[in-house]
Every structure is written in structure tokens, then in C-alpha cells.
C-alpha atoms as an extended CHARMM CRD file, in Angstrom:
* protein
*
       256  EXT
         1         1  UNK       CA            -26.2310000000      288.7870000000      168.7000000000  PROA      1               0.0000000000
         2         2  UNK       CA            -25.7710000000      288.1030000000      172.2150000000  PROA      2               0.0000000000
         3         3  UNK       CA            -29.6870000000      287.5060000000      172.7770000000  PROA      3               0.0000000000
         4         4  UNK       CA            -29.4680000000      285.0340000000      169.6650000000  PROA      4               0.0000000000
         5         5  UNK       CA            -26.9000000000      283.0870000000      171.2330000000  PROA      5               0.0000000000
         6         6  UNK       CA            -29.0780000000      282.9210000000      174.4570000000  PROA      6               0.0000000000
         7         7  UNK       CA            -32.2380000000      281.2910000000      172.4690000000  PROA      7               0.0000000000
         8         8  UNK       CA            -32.5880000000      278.2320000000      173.4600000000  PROA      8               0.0000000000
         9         9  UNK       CA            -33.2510000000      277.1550000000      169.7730000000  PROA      9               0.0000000000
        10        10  UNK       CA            -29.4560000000      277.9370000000      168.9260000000  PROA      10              0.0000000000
        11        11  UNK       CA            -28.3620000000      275.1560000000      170.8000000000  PROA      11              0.0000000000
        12        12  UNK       CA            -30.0770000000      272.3650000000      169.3900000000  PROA      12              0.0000000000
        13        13  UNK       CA            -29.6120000000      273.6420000000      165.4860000000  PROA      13              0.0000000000
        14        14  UNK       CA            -25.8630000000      273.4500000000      166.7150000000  PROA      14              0.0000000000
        15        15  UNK       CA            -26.1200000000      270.1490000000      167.6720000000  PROA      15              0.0000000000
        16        16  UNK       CA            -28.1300000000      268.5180000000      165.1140000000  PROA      16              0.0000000000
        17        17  UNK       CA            -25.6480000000      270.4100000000      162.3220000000  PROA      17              0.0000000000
        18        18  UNK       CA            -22.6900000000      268.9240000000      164.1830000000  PROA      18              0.0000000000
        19        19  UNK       CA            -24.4710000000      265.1970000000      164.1700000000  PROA      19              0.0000000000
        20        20  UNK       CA            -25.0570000000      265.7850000000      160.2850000000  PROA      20              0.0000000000
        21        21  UNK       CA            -21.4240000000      266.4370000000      159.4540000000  PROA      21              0.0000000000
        22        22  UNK       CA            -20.7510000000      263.4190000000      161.4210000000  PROA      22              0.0000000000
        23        23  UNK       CA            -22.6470000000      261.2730000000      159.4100000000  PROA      23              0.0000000000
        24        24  UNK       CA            -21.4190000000      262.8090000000      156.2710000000  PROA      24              0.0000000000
        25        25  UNK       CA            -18.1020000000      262.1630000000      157.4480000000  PROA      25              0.0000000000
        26        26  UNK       CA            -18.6490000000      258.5600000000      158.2590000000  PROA      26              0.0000000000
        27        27  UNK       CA            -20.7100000000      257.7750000000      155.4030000000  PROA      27              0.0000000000
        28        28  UNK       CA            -17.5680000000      259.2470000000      153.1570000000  PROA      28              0.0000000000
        29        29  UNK       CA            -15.4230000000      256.6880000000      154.5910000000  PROA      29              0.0000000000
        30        30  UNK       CA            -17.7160000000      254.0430000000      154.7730000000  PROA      30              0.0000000000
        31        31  UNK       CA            -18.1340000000      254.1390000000      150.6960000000  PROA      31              0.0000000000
        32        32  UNK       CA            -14.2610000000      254.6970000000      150.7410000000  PROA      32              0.0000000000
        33        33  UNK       CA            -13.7710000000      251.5170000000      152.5480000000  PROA      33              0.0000000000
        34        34  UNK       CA            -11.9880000000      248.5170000000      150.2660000000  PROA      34              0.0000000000
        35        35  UNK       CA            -13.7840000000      245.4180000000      149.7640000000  PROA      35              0.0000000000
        36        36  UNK       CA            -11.9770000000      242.3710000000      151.7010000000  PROA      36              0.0000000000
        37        37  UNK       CA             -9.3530000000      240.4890000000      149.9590000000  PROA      37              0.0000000000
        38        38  UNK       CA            -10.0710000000      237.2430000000      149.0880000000  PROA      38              0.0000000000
        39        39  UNK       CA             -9.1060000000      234.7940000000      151.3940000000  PROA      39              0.0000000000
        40        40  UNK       CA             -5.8030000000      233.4340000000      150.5610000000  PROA      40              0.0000000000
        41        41  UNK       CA             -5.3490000000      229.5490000000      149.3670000000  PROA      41              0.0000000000
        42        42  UNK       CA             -4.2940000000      227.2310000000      151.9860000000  PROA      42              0.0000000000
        43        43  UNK       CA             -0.2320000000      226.6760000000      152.3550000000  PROA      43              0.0000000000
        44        44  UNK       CA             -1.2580000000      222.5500000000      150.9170000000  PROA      44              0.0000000000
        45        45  UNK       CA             -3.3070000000      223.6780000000      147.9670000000  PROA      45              0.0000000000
        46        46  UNK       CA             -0.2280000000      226.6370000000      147.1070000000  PROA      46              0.0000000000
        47        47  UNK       CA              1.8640000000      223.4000000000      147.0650000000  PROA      47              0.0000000000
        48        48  UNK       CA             -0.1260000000      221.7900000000      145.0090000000  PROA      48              0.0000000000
        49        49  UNK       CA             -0.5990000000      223.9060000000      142.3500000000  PROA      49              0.0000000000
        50        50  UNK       CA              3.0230000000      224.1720000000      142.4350000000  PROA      50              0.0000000000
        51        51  UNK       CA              3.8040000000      220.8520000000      142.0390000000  PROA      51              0.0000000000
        52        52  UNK       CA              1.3300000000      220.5540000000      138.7380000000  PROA      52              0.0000000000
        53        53  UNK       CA              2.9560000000      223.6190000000      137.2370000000  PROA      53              0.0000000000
        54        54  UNK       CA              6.1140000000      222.4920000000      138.1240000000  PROA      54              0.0000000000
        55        55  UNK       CA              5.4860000000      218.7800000000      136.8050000000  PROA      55              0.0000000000
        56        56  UNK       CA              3.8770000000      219.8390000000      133.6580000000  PROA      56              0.0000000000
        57        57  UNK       CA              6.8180000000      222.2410000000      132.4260000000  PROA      57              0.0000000000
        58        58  UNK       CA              8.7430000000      219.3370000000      133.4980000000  PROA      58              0.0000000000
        59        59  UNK       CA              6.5530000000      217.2190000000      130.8760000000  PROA      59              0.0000000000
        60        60  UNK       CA              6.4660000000      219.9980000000      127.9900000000  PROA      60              0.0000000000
        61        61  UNK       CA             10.5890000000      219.7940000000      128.3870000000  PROA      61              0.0000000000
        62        62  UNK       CA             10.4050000000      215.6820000000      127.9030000000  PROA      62              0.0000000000
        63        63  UNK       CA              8.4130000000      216.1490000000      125.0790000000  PROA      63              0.0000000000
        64        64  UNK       CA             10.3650000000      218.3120000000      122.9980000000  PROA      64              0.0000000000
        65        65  UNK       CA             13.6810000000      216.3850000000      124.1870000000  PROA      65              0.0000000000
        66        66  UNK       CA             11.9850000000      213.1770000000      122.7910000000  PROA      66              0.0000000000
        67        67  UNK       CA             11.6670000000      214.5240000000      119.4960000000  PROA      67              0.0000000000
        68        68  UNK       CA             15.0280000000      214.8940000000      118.9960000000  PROA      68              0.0000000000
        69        69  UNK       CA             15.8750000000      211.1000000000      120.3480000000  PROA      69              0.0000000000
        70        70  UNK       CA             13.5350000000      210.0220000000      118.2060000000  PROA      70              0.0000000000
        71        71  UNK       CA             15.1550000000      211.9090000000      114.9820000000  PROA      71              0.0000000000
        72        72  UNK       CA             18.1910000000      209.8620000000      116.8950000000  PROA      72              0.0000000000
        73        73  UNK       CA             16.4800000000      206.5120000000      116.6380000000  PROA      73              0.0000000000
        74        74  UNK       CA             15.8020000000      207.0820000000      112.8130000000  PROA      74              0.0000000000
        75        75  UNK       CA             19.8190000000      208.2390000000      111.5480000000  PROA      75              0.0000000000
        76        76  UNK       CA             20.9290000000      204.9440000000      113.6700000000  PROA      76              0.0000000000
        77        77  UNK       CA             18.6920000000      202.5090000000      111.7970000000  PROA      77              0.0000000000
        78        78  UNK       CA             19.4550000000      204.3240000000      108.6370000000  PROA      78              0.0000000000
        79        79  UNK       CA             23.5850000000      203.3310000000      109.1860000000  PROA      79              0.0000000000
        80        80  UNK       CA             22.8740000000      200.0910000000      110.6730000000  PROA      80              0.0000000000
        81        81  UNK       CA             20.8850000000      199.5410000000      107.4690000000  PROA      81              0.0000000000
        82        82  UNK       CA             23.7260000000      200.9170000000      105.0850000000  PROA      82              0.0000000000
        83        83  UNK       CA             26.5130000000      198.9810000000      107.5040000000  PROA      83              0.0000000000
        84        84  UNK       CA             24.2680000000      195.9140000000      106.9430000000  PROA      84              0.0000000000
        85        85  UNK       CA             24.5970000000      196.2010000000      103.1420000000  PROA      85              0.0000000000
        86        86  UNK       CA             27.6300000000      196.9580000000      103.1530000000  PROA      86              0.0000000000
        87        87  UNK       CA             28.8440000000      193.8860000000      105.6470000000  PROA      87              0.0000000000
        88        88  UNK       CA             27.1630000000      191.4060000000      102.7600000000  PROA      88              0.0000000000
        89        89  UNK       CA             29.6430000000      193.3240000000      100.2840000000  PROA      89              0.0000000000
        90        90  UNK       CA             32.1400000000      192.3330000000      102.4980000000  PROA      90              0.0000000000
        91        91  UNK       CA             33.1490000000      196.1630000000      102.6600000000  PROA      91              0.0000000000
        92        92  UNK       CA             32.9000000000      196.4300000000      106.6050000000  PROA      92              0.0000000000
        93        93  UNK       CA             33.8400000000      194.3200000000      109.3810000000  PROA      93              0.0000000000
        94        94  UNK       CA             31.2520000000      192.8610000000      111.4680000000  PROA      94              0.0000000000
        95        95  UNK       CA             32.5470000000      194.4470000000      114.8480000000  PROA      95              0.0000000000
        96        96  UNK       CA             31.1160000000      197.9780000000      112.9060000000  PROA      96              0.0000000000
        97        97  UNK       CA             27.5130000000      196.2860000000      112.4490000000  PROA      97              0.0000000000
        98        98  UNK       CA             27.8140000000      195.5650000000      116.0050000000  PROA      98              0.0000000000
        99        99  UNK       CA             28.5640000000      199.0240000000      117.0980000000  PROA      99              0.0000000000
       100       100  UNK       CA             25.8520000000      200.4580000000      115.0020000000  PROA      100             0.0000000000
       101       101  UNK       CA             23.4070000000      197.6300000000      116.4670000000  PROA      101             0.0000000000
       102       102  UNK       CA             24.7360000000      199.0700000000      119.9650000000  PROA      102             0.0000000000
       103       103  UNK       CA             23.9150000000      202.8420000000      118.9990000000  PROA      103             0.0000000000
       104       104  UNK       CA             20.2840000000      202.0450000000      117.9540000000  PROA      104             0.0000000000
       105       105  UNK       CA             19.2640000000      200.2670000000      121.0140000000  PROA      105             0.0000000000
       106       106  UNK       CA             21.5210000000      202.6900000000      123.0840000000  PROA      106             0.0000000000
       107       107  UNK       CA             18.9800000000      205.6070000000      121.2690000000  PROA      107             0.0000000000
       108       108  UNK       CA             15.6270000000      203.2830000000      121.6320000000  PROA      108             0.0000000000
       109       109  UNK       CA             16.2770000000      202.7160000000      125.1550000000  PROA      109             0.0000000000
       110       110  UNK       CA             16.7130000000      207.0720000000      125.5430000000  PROA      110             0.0000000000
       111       111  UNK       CA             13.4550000000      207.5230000000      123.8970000000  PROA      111             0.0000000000
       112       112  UNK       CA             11.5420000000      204.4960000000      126.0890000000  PROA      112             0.0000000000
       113       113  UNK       CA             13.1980000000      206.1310000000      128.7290000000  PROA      113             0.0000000000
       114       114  UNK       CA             11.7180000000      209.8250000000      128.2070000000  PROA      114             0.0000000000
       115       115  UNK       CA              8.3920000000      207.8890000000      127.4570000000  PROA      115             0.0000000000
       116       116  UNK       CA              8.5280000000      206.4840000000      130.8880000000  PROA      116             0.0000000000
       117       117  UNK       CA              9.3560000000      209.5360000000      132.3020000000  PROA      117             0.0000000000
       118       118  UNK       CA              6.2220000000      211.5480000000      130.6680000000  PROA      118             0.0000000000
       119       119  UNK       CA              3.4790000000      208.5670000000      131.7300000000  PROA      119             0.0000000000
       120       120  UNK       CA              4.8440000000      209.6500000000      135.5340000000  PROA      120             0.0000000000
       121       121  UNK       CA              4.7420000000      213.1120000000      134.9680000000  PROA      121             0.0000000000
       122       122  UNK       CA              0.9410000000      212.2140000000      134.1150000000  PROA      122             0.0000000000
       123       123  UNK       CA              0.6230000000      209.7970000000      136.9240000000  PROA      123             0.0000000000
       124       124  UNK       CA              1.8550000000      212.2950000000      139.3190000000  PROA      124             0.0000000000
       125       125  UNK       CA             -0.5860000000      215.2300000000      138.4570000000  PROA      125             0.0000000000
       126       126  UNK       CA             -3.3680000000      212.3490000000      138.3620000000  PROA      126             0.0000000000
       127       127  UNK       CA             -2.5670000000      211.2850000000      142.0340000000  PROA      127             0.0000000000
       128       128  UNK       CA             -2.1270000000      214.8180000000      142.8800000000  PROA      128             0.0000000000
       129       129  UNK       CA             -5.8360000000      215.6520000000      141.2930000000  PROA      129             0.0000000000
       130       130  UNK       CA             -7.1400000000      212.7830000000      143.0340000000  PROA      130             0.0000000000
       131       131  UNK       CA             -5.6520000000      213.4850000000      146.5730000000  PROA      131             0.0000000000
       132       132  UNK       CA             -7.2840000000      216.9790000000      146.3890000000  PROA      132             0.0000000000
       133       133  UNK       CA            -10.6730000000      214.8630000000      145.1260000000  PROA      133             0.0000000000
       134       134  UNK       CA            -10.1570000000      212.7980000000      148.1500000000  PROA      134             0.0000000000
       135       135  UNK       CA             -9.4920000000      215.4750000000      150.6440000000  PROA      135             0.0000000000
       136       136  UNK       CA            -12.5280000000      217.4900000000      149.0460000000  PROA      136             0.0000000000
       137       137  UNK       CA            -15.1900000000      214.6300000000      149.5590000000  PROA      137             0.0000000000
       138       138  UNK       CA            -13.6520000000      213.9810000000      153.6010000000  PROA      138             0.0000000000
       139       139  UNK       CA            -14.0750000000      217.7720000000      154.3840000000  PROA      139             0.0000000000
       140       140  UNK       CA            -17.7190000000      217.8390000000      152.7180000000  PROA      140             0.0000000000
       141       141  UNK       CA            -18.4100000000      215.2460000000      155.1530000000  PROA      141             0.0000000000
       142       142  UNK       CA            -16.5770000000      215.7520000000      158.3160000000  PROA      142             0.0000000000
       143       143  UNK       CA            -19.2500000000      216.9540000000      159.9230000000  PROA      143             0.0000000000
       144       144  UNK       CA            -21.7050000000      214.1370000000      158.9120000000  PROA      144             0.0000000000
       145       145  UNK       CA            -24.0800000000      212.7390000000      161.6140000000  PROA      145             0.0000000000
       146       146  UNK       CA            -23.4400000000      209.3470000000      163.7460000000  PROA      146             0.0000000000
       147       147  UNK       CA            -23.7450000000      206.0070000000      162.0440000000  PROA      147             0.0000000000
       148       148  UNK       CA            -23.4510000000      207.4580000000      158.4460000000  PROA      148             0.0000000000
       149       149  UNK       CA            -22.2990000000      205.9780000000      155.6880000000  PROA      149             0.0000000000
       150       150  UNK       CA            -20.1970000000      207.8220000000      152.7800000000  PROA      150             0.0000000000
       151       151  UNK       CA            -18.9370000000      205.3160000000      149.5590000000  PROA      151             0.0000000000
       152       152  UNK       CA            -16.9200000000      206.3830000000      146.8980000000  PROA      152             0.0000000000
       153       153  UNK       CA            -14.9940000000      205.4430000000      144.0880000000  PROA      153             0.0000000000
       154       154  UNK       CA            -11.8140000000      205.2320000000      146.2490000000  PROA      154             0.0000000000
       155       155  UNK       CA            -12.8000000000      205.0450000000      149.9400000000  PROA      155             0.0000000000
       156       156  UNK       CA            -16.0250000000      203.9850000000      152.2640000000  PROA      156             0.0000000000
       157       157  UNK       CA            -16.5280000000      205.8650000000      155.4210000000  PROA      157             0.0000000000
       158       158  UNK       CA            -18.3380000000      205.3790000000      158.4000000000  PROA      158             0.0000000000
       159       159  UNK       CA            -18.4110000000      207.8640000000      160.7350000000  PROA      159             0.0000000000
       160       160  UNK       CA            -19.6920000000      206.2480000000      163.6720000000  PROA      160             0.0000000000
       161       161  UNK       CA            -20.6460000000      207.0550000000      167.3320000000  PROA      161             0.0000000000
       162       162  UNK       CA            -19.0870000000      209.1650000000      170.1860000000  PROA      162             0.0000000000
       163       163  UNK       CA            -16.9400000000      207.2590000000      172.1420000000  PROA      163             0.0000000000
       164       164  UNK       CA            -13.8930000000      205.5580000000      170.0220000000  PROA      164             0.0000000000
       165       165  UNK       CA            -10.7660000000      205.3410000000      171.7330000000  PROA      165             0.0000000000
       166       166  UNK       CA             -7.7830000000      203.1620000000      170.5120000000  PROA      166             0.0000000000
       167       167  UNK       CA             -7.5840000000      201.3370000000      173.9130000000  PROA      167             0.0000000000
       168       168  UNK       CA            -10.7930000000      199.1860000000      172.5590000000  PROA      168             0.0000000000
       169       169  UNK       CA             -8.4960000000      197.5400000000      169.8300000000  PROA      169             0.0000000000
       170       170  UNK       CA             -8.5210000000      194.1970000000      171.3670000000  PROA      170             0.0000000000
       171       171  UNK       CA            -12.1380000000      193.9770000000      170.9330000000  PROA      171             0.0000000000
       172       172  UNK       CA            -11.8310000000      193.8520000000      167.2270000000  PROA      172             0.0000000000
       173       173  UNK       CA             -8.7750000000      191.7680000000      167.4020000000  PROA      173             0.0000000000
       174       174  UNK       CA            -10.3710000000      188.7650000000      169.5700000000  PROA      174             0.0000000000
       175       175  UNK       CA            -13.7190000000      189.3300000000      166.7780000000  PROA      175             0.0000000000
       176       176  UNK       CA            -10.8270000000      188.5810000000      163.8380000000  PROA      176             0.0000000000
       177       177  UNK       CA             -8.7610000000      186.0870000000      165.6370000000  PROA      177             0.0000000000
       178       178  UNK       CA            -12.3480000000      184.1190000000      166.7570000000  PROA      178             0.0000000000
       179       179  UNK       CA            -13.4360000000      184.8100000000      163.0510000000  PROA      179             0.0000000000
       180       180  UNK       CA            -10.7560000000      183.7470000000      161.1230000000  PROA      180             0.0000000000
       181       181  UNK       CA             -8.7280000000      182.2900000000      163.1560000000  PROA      181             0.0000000000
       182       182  UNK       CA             -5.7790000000      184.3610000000      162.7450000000  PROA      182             0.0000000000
       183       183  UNK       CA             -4.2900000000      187.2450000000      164.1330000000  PROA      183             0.0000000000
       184       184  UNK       CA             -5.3250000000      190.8090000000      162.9090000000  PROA      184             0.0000000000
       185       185  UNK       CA             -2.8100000000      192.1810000000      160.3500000000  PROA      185             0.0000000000
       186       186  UNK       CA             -2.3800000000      195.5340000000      162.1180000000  PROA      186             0.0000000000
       187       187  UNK       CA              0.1680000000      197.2510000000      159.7690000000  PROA      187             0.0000000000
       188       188  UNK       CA              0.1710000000      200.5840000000      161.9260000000  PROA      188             0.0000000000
       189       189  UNK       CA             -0.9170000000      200.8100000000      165.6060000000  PROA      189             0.0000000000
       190       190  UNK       CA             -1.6460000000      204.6790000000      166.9250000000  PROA      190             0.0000000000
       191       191  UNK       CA              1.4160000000      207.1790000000      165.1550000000  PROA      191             0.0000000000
       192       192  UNK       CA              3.6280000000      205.9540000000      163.0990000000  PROA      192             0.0000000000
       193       193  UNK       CA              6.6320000000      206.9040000000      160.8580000000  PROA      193             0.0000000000
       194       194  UNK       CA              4.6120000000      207.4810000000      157.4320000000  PROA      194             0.0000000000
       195       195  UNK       CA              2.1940000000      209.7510000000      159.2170000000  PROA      195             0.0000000000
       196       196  UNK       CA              4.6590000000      211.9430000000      161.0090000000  PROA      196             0.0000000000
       197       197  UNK       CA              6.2690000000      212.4920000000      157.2340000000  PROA      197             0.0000000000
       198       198  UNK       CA              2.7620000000      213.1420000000      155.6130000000  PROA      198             0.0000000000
       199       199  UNK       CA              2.0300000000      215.6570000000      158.7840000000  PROA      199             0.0000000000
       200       200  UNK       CA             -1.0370000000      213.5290000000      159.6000000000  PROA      200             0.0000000000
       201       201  UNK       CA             -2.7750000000      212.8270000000      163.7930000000  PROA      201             0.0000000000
       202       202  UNK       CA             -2.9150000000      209.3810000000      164.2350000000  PROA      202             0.0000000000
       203       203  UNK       CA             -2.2410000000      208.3810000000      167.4680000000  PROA      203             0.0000000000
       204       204  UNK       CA             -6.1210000000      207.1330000000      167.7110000000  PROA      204             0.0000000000
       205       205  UNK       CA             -6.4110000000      205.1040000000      164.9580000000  PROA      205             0.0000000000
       206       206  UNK       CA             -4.7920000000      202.2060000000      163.7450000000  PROA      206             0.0000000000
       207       207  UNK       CA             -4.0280000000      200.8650000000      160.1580000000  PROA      207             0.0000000000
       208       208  UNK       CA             -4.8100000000      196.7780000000      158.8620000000  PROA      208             0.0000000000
       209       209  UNK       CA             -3.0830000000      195.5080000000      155.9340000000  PROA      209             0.0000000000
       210       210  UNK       CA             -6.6310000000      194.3710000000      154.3320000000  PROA      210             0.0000000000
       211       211  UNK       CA             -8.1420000000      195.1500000000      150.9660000000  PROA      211             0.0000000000
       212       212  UNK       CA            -11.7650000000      196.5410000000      152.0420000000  PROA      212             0.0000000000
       213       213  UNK       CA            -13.5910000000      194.2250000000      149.1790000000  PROA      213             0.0000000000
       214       214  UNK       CA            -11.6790000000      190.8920000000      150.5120000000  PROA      214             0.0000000000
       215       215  UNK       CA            -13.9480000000      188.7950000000      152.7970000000  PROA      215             0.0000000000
       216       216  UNK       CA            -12.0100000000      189.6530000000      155.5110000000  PROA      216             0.0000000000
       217       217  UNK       CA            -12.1660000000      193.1410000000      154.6420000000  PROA      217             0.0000000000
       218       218  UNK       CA            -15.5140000000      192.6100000000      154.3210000000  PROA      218             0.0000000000
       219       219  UNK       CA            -16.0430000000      190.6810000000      157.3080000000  PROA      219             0.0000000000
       220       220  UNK       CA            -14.4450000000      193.2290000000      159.8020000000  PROA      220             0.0000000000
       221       221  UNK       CA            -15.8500000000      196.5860000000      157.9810000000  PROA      221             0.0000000000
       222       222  UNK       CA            -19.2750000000      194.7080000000      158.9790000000  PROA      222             0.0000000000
       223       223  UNK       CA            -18.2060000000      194.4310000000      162.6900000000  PROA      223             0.0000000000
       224       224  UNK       CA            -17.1730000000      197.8960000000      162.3730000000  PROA      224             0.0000000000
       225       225  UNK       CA            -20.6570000000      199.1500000000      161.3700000000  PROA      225             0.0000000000
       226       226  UNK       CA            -22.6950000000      197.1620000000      163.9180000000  PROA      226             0.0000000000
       227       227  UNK       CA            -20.4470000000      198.3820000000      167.1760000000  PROA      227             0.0000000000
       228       228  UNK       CA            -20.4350000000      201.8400000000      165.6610000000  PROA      228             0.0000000000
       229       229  UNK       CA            -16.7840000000      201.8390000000      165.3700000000  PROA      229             0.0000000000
       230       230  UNK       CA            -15.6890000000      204.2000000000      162.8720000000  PROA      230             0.0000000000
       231       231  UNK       CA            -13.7040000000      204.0000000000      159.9670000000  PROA      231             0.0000000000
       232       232  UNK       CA            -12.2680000000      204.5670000000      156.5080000000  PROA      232             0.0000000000
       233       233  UNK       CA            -11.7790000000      202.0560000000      153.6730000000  PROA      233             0.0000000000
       234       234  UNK       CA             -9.1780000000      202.6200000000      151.4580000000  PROA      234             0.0000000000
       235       235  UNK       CA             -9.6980000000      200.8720000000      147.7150000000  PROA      235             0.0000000000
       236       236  UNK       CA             -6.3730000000      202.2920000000      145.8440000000  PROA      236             0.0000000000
       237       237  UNK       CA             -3.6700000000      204.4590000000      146.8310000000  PROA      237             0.0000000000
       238       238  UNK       CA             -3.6840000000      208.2450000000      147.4710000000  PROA      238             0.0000000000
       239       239  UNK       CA             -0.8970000000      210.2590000000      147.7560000000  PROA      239             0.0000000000
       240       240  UNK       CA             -0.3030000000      211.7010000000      151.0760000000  PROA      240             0.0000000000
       241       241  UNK       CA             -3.2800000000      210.0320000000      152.5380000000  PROA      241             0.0000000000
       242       242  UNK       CA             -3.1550000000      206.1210000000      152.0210000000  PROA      242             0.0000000000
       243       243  UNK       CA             -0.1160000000      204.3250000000      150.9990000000  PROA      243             0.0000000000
       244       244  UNK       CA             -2.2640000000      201.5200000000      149.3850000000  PROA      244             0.0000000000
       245       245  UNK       CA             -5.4520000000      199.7530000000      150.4030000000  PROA      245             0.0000000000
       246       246  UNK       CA             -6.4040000000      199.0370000000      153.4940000000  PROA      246             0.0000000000
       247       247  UNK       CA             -8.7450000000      200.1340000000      156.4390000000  PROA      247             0.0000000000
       248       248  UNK       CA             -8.6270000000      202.5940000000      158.7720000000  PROA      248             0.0000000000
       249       249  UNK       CA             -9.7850000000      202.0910000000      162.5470000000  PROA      249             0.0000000000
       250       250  UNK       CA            -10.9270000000      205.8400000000      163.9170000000  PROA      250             0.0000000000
       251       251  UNK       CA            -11.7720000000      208.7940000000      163.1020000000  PROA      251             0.0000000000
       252       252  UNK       CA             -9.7870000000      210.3780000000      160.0780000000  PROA      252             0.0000000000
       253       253  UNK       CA             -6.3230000000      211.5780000000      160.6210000000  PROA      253             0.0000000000
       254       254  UNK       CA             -6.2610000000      215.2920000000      160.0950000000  PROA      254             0.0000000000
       255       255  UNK       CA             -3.6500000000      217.3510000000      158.9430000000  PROA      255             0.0000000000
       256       256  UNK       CA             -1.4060000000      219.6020000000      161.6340000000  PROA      256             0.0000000000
């Protein structure tokens, strides 16, 4: 045994059996290994889905509560009917007609109510739908090149050159007061109020009260584009993002 040992062909069997079970080994625990977990959904989009859930129980409750205001609306026109009849008898005063008058519009005014409040429970799923539209189509293009132009249903953007810094405001303002010979309705200059709530960086952009298809609107979103100062153009509200139309000097605001 001892001479076996002392072959030098011992050695290297040794090795290459111990490399073998190695690989075994680590081959058994590769094909053990779990695949990775999906990526969990942003904190924002959580919310969101949240808030839809949330607002559409809150919708499937109005609806069967209007049902039974409605069953409400029918008994009180059936006794203001009868109380009616029976005031022409001369049966009933006309203080009781009044009451049941009172009762019906009390119960049509529950019902309009509920109404009300299911369209909003629609509108606010809608604006939420369209904010996640909106903040779909501006991270498909963040990364778009200088000098492009991106138009949608709801907002124009143009992203551009290199260089934009809020300090260069008074260029645009002297091209508006020159243009139209009246000061530049700046509604937000740098950070303000609404875009600490909404969680949004805007300290180098500023915010004018225009509609983007006005002339004015028109008129400065074409100064915009030839100085390569960029921009968004806001056509309607969208919840969490723009308040209501108007146009955004800089780059967008992003979310921190």
C-alpha cells in the first residue's frame, strides 16, 4: 500500500476526484438556488392602487345606499299624492301637504346628493388613471435627446439644451413684457407651497398662469423652442402634477 501511495499518479486522481465533488456540490446548489422575487411596486403606485380600491368600494357602498333613497323618493310622492287628494276633500290641512312637499324634496335632494357623490368617485379614479398615464409618458421620455419635442393629449414637452438655470428668467420676462406689453404672469417662481405638499423639486423652474393654446401661450412656448429653453405645457389638470393649465419653465420637477 505504502508504494501505491508513493505513485505519483495517486496524487493527481486525488485531486481531480476532490475538484469533481466540488462541482457536484456547487452545481446542487446552483439548481437549488430561488429565482429572484419580483421587484416590488413603487411606494406611489402601492398608493395608488389603494386609493382606486379604496374609492371604488367607496362607490359600490353609494350605489346600494341610493337604491334605498330612491325607494324613499317613490313612498314620499306616493303620500304627497294621497295628501293632495285628500287636501281637495278638505280632509287634511294644508300645513300636512306642506310637510309631505318638504319630505320629497328633503329625499330628492339625498339621492342627487349620492349621485354627486358617485360621478366623483369616478372622477377621482379617472384623474388618478390619468396621473399614472401622465407620469408613464414623462418617464418614457426623460431621457429624450436635446431640442425634442413630445405632444400629447394633455401636455407638450420640450426638452431642450444643457444649460437652463432659473437665474435666466428675466430674459423671457423682458421677451413677454416687449411682446405684449405686459408683465409675465409668473404664478410660481423656483419652490413653492403646492410642490412641497405634492413632494415635487422645483426650485429650477418656474410656473406662468397661461393656457399653452392662448396666443400668448403660444407666443412664449415659441420663444421657448428657439432659445432651447425647456419646458412643459400643461392643457388640463393632473392630479399631483399640474393644478390646472399652464406652462412650465425647466426641466420637469421630479419626485423626492
Amino acid at each position: 500500500m505504502y508504494s501505491r501511495l508513493r505513485n505519483p499518479i495517486y496524487p493527481w486522481l486525488l485531486t481531480l476526484t476532490l475538484l469533481l465533488c466540488a462541482g457536484d456540490v456547487w452545481a446542487q446548489k446552483r439548481s437549488r438556488k430561488k429565482p429572484p422575487a419580483p421587484k416590488p411596486a413603487s411606494e406611489l403606485a402601492k398608493l395608488r392602487e389603494e386609493f382606486i380600491k379604496a374609492t371604488n368600494d367607496y362607490k359600490a357602498s353609494l350605489e346600494k345606499l341610493v337604491v334605498f333613497y330612491e325607494a324613499d323618493v317613490k313612498r314620499s310622492e306616493d303620500k304627497l299624492a294621497v295628501s293632495q287628494k285628500l287636501l281637495a276633500e278638505g280632509l287634511i290641512a294644508k300645513a300636512q301637504v306642506e310637510e309631505n312637499q318638504r319630505a320629497l324634496t328633503a329625499a330628492q335632494q339625498r339621492v342627487a346628493e349620492t349621485r354627486r357623490q358617485m360621478t366623483g368617485a369616478d372622477d377621482q379614479v379617472a384623474a388618478i388613471l390619468v396621473e399614472q398615464a401622465a407620469d408613464a409618458q414623462l418617464a418614457k421620455n426623460l431621457r429624450l435627446a436635446n431640442q425634442r419635442l413630445v405632444r400629447t393629449s394633455s401636455f407638450i414637452r420640450f426638452t431642450g439644451s444643457a444649460g437652463w438655470n432659473i437665474g435666466a428668467a428675466w430674459k423671457i420676462q423682458r421677451f413677454f413684457s416687449d411682446t405684449f406689453k405686459r408683465e409675465l404672469p409668473i404664478a410660481v417662481f423656483g419652490q413653492g407651497a403646492i410642490h412641497n405638499r405634492w413632494r415635487l423639486d422645483h426650485h429650477n423652474a418656474m410656473d406662468i398662469s397661461l393656457h399653452p393654446d392662448s396666443a400668448e401661450g403660444q407666443g412664449l412656448l415659441n420663444f421657448l423652442q428657439r432659445n432651447g429653453i425647456p419646458y412643459l405645457a400643461f392643457r388640463s389638470a393632473i392630479p399631483g402634477t399640474a393644478t390646472g393649465p399652464h406652462i412650465h419653465i425647466g426641466r420637469p420637477s421630479h419626485r423626492y
